[in-house]
C-alpha positions as CSV (number, residue, x, y, z in Angstrom):
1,X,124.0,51.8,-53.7
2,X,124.7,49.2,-56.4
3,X,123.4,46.1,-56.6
4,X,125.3,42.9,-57.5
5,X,123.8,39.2,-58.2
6,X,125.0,36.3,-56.2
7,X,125.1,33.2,-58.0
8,X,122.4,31.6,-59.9
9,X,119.8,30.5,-57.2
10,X,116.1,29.3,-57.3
11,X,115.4,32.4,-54.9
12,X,114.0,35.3,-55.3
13,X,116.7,38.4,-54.9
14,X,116.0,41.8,-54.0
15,X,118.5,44.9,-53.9
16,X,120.1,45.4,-51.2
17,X,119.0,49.3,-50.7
18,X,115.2,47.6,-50.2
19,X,116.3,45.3,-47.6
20,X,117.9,48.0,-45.6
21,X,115.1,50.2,-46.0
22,X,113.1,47.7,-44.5
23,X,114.8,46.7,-41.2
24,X,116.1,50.8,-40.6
25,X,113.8,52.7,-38.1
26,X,112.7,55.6,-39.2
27,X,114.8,58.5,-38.2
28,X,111.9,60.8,-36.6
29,X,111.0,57.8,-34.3
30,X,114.5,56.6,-32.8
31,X,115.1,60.2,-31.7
32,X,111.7,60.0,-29.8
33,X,113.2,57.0,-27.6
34,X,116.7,58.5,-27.4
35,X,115.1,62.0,-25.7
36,X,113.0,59.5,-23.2
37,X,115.9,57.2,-22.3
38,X,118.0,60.2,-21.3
39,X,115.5,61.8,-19.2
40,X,114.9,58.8,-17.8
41,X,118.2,58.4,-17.3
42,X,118.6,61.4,-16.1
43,X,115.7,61.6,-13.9
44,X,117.2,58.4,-12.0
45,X,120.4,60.1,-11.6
46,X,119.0,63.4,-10.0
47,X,116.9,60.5,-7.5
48,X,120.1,58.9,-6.8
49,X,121.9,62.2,-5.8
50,X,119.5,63.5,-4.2
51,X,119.0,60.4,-2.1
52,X,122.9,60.7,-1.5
53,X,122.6,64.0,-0.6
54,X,119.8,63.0,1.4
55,X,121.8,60.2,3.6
56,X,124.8,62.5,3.7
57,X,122.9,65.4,5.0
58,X,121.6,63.5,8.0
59,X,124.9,61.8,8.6
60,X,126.0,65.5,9.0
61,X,123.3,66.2,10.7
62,X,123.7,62.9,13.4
63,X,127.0,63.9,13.6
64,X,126.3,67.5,14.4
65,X,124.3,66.4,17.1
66,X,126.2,63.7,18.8
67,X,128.9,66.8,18.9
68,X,127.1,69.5,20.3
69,X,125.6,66.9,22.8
70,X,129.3,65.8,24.2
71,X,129.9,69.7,23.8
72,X,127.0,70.4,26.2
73,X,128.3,67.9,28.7
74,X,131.8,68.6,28.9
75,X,130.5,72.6,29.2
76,X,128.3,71.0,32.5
77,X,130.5,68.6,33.4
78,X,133.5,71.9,34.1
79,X,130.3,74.2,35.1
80,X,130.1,71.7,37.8
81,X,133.6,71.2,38.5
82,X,134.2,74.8,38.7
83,X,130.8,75.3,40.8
84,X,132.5,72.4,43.6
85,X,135.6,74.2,43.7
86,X,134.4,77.3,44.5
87,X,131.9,76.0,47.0
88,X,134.9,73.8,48.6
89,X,136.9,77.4,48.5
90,X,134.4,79.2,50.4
91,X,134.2,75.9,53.0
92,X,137.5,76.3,53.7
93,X,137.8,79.8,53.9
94,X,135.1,79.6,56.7
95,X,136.6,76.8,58.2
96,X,139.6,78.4,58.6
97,X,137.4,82.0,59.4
98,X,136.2,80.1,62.0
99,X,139.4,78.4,63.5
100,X,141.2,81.6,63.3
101,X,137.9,83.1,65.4
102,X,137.8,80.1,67.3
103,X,141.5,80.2,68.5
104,X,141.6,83.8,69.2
105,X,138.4,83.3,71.6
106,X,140.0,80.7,73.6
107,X,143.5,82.6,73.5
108,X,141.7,85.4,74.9
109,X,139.5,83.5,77.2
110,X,142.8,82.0,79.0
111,X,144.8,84.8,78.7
112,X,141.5,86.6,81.2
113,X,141.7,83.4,83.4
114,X,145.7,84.1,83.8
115,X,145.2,87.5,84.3
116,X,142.8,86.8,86.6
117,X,144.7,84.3,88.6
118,X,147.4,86.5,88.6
119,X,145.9,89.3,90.4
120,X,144.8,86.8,92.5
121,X,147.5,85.8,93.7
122,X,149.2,89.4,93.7
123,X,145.9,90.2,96.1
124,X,146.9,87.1,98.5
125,X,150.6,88.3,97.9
126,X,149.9,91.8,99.2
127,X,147.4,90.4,102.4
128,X,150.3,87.8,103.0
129,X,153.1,90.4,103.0
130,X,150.9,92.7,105.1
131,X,149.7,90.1,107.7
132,X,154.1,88.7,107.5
133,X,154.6,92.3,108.5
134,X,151.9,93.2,111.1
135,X,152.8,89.2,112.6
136,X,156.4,88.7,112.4
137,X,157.2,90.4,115.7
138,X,154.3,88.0,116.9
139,X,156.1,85.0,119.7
140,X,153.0,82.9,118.7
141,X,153.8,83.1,115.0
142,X,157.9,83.3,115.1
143,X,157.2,80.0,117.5
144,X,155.1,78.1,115.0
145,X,157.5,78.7,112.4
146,X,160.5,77.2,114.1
147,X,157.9,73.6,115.1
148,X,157.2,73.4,111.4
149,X,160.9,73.4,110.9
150,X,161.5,71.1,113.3
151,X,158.9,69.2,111.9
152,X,160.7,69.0,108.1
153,X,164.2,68.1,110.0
154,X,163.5,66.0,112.5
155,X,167.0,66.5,114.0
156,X,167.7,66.1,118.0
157,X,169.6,69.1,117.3
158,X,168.5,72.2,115.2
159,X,170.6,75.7,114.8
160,X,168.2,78.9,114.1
161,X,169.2,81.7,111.7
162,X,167.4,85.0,112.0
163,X,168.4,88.8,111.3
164,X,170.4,90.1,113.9
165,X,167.7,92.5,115.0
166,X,165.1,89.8,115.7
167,X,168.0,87.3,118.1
168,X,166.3,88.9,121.4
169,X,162.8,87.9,119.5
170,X,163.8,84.5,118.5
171,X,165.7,83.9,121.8
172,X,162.0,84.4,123.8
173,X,160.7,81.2,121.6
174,X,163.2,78.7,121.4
175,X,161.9,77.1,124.7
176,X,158.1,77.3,123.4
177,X,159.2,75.4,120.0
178,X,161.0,72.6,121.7
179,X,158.1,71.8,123.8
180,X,155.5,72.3,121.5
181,X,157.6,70.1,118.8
182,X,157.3,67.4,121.5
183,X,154.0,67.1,122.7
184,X,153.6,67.2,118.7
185,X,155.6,64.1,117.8
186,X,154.1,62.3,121.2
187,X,150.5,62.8,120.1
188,X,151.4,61.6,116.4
189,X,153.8,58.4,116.9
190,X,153.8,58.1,120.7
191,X,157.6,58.3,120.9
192,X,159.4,60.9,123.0
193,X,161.5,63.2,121.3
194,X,163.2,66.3,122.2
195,X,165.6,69.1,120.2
196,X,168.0,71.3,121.2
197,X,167.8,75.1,119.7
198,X,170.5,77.3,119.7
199,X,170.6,80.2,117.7
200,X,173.4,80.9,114.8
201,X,176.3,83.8,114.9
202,X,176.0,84.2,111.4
203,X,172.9,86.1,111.2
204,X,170.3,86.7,107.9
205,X,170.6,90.4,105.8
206,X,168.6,93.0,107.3
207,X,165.3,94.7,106.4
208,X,164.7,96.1,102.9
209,X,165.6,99.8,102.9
210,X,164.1,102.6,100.4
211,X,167.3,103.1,97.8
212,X,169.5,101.2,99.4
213,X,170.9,97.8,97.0
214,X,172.1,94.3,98.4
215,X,170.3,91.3,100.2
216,X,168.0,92.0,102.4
217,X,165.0,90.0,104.8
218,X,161.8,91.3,105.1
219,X,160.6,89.6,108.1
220,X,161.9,87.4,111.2
């Protein structure tokens, strides 16, 4: 460095290379504070990330949880629903078990009864038929059939149908009718009433025969 003179002064002048050697640190010393500064520096930057690391790790982590948590109770919440569906499957596969079971019992309980009524009434058919058969060359009986007849008309004159083979039969208790029919009418209204019988000339099919087709009368 040179050094120059300002202009005359009272003062004192020095070189300039003494004045800057002076005020400039020493090199061996500035480098000290530099190194500090930067691990300083840097040791407030590893904090900092790590703290960022730190926050952003539990966010992660928060968020993690509040995921597998709704992922728990939607897995429950179709457990369940699957669980209700089956149980409300099976219900109604015993309900219906059990209506199915429930119909069929009755169906075969009156299916019995009609079975049973029908043989029955077959049983009281057959005894009917028989007692028709052993009865219907019976006056008595032939005569209480006509009065109920008379008793449904309540004509004062009544013509009598029967198979030609029975006319000697029917003949024997036309008188018996009338009179009965009117002491039956006097004893219920009090009234006097009389009916004349005749018998018809058109006469009812005959008996039944074994093999043989066409109408036919089994009885009087």
């Amino acid at each position: 460095l040179k050094t120059f003179s300002p202009a005359p002064s009272s003062r004192t002048h020095y070189p300039l290379h003494s004045f800057c050697a002076c005020v400039r640190a020493p090199p061996s010393s500035r480098g000290a504070m530099d190194s500090k500064e930067a691990q300083s520096q840097i040791a407030q930057m590893i904090s900092f990330i790590a703290a960022e690391a730190a926050d952003k790790a539990n966010e992660i982590q928060k968020k993690g949880e509040e995921e597998f948590s709704i992922e728990v109770h939607r897995l429950i919440t179709e457990q369940k629903e699957k669980v209700r569906q089956g149980y409300e499957k099976k219900v109604k596969q015993i309900e219906t078990k059990y209506a199915i079971a429930r119909s069929m019992a009755i169906n075969k309980q009156r299916l019995e009864k009609i079975k049973a009524r029908q043989e029955v009434m077959h049983k009281i058919e057959n005894d009917a038929r028989a007692k028709l058969v052993s009865e219907a060359q019976a006056p008595a009986f032939v005569t209480k059939l006509i009065v109920q007849g008379l008793l449904m008309l309540l004509e004062d004159s009544v013509t009598v149908r029967c198979r030609q083979s029975d006319v000697a039969l029917v003949k024997g208790c036309l008188a018996g009718a009338q009179d009965e029919y009117s002491k039956l009418i006097k004893k219920e209204t009090g009234a006097e009433k009389k009916c004349v019988l005749v018998i018809d000339t058109e006469f009812l099919p005959p008996a039944p025969v074994s093999g043989k087709e066409g109408a036919s009368c089994l009885g009087g």
